[in-house]
C-alpha positions, 0 to 999 in steps of 0.5 A, spaced: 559 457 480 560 463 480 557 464 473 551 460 474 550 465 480 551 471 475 547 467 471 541 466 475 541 473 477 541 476 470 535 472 468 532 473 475 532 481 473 530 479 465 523 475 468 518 480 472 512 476 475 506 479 476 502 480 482 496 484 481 493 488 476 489 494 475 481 491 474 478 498 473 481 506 473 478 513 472 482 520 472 488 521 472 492 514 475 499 512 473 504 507 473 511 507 475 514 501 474 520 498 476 527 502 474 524 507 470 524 514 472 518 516 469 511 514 470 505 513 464 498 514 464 494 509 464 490 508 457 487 501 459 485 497 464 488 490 466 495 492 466 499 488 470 503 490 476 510 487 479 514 488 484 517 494 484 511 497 481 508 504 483 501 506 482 499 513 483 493 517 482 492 524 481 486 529 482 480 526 482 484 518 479 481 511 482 483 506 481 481 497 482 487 493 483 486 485 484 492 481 487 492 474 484 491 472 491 483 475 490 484 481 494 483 488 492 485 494 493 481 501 491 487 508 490 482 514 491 485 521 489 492 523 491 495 516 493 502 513 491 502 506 493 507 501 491 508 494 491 513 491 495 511 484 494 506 478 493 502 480 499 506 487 500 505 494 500 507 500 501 502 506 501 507 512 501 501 517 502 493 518 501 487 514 502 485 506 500 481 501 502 483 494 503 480 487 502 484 481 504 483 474 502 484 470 508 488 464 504 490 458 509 497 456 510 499 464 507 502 469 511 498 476 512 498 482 508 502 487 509 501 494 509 507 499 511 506 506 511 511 512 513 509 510 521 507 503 521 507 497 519 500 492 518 499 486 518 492 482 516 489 476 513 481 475 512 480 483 513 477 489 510 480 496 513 481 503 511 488 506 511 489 514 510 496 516 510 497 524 509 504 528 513 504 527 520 500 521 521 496 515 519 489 513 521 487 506 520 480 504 520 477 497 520 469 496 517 470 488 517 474 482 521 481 484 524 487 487 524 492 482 527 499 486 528 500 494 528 507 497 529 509 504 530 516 506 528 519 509 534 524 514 532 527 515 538 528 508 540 530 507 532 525 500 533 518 498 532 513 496 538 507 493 537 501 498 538 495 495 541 489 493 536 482 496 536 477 498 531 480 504 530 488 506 531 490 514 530 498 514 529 502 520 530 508 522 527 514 523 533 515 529 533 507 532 532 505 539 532 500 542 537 495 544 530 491 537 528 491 534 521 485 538 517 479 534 518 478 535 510 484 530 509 480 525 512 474 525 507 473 520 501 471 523 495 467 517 491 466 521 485 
């Protein structure tokens, strides 16, 4: 029994499935994949994504991801995503417009940040990501769930949904982030 657990776990680790795959790039756009510590630029567009995998654009990059579900992804300059599982991410910082396939029977997608945790299905929405706050933005459909992280209670509550939500990192300065930030640059 136990070999075929340590078995079962080897060949998991071996195999690596593909949840999605870089459509389109421009700029300096990398890829750290999953247990390397060192990132490559990209040279070519269809590269593969994992689970695990962490893409990142630099000063005026991009990047087109498409998920196997249909749903895309675009990465504009200074944003570090990563790929938590099929239909997971984690958007560490910058800026990213979603477009989620709605699919029956599918749990939603979700999108964690730093502050909160979003879930959606069937939407296309904006998240900017930068210290101190995330700012979510829905251009078309409905966010289902947003949770903010409290820090104080160590828990998440449920934040009420609007076309717009603005959350702010606890504790927060008295000086509001720098509108620049929130600008997209579409070069």
């Amino acid at each position: 029994m136990r070999i075929l657990l340590i078995l079962l776990i080897s060949v998991s680790s071996i195999l690596s499935v593909e949840v999605g795959k870089v459509e389109d790039y421009r700029g300096r756009v990398d890829l750290l994949k999953k247990d390397h510590l060192k990132g490559v630029l990209l040279s070519k567009s269809g590269i593969s994504l994992e689970v695990g995998d962490i893409l990142r654009t630099k000063r005026n990059g991009y990047a087109l991801v498409s998920f196997i579900d249909r749903s895309k992804v675009e990465l504009f300059e200074f944003t570090r995503l990563k790929i938590l599982g099929y239909r997971e991410v984690n958007l560490q910082r910058g800026i990213v417009k979603f477009e989620v396939e709605s699919l029956k029977d599918i749990k939603g997608f979700k999108v964690r940040t730093p502050h909160v945790l979003i879930g959606v299905k069937g939407t296309v929405f904006w998240v900017y990501v930068f210290p101190g706050f995330t700012r979510i933005v829905v251009q078309e459909g409905d966010v289902e769930k947003v949770y903010k992280f409290s820090i104080r209670e160590k828990s998440w509550e449920q934040v009420g949904i609007q076309p717009e939500v603005f959350i702010r990192e606890e504790p927060f300065s008295e000086k509001p982030p720098f509108e620049a930030f929130l600008e997209v640059r579409l070069q």
